[in-house]
C-alpha angles and dihedrals in degrees: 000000000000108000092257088043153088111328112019110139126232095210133024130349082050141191122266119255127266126216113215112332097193114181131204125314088036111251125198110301090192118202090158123119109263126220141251126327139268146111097282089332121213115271117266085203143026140204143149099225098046139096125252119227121205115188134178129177113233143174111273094238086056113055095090095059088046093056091051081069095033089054086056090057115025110081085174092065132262127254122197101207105202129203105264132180130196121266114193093287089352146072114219117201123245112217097187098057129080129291143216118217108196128187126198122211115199118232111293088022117148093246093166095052091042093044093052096049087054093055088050091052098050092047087061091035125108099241129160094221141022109273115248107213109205116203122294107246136185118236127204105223084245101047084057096041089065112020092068098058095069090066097054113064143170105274123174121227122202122341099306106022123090118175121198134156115248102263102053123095118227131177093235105210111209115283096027108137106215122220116188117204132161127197105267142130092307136079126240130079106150089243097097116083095243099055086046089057093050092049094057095046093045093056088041097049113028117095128219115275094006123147101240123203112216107188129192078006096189102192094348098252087136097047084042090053091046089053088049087050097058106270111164090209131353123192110209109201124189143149109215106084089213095059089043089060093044095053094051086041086055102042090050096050092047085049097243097111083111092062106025112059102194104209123181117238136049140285100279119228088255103052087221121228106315114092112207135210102204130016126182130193125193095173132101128312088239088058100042088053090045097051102034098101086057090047091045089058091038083065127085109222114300085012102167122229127205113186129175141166104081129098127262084252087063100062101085097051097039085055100054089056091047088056093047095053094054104278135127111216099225097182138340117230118205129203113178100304094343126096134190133198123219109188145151137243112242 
């Protein structure tokens, strides 16, 4: 239910994007420009101690599909550049517009031999639109440490919270409830439309002192802004161990360790003993349907769900499968081509 993980879907409904998973030791995250086009493209430059970045231009809808193959091939790490625009200090991602996937090969990597298993794979693969490869480009580690950070920015989401990676400034009004995120292995930034739907529905949902359910958490950013918004206690679930790391790493860093306990593994079928009052999902649509029985027992009475990562073609179906497993569908958000519900136990 990570992101990465079971259940994410190749097709539609899909996963949600990533921004720049980056494993250890950190590999070129690369936000720079790239150069040229081509199908693989010849190196402008060459040299035995730099990163290789490999770069293609995709369909929005379909990056995520892309960095599954990237992921196969890519030992540097893999970033998904979204189309952003800028909103007033901020860039908001559009999610309708196109995307650039882009690998990293770390230095005596085999990049003819990977390239060209790339270009076999999309050809196979169920893509929207044709694939546009960018030309192929060599990074100094200093040139990627700093070119990526222009493009994430502190954006503020809903009417307290305010999300920013650690090394940018902000004038904090009072009231403003800080998250502090960076790029990494895990997903969630706040930047992709359907984080940013969560995140509203959570403030405007979550009561004080409520015991709040974040599954597939990604980085934590969720179970974090429950902490912020008052959560007594909020239990983050994924299967991905990165993202497990990432999201302790996180809560601890934004001082909520205390509140949000990060376990490994996925919601039983069961549900086990501990009743929720709120749960939230921002996964796939596949793994939503598949685990809502288990969500729907997770919930006290009139528990409410908020659940995210899945296309607007997906609603219908999803909530079909809400209502069967005991939910009423309360109201459907809706952010470019993602959509969010936002339902109640019954």
């Amino acid at each position: 239910m990570g992101r990465t993980m079971d259940g994410a879907p190749r097709r539609n409904p899909r996963s949600v994007t990533k921004m720049a998973p980056t494993p250890d030791p950190p590999p070129a995250r690369g936000r720079g420009a790239t150069e040229g086009r081509g199908e693989g493209g010849s190196l402008a430059a060459s040299s035995n101690d730099a990163w290789l970045e490999i770069a293609v231009e995709v369909a929005g809808i379909d990056a995520e599909t892309v960095a599954d193959a990237f992921r196969q091939c890519c030992p540097g790490g893999v970033a998904i550049e979204p189309a952003a625009r800028l909103d007033g200090e901020a860039y908001v991602v559009d999610g309708d517009a196109p995307a650039l996937v882009k690998g990293y090969l770390p230095p005596g990597e085999d990049s003819t031999g990977v390239r060209r298993s790339l270009r076999l794979a999309l050809r196979f693969a169920p893509l929207e639109t044709p694939p546009r490869w960018r030309r192929a480009r060599r990074l100094r580690e200093q040139d990627w440490r700093d070119s990526w950070k222009r493009y994430f920015r502190p954006r503020r989401i809903g009417e307290r919270l305010l999300v920013k990676p650690s090394w940018a400034t902000y004038d904090v009004a009072a009231g403003d409830m800080v998250i502090e995120i960076d790029p990494g292995m895990a997903f969630g930034t706040g930047q992709h439309p359907t984080t940013a739907m969560c995140l509203r529905a959570l403030e405007e949902r979550l009561k004080p002192d409520g015991a709040v359910l974040d599954l597939g958490t990604g980085s934590g950013i969720l179970a974090i802004a429950a902490a912020r918004l008052g959560a007594k206690r909020v239990l983050a679930l994924d299967t991905d161990p990165q993202a497990v790391k990432a999201a302790r790493q996180n809560a601890a860093a934004n001082g909520v360790a205390g509140v949000v306990e990060v376990r490994g593994g996925t919601l039983p079928a069961d549900a086990g003993e501990e009743r929720f009052d709120l749960a939230v999902a921002n996964i796939s649509g596949l793994t939503i349907e598949r685990l809502a029985p288990a969500l729907a027992v997770s919930l006290r009475d009139g528990g409410t769900l908020i659940v995210s990562g899945f296309l607007e073609d997906t609603v219908d179906e999803l909530s079909r499968a809400l209502e069967a497993a005991g939910f009423r569908v309360e109201r459907v958000d809706a952010e470019g081509v993602w959509r969010a519900i936002v339902g109640r136990a019954s």
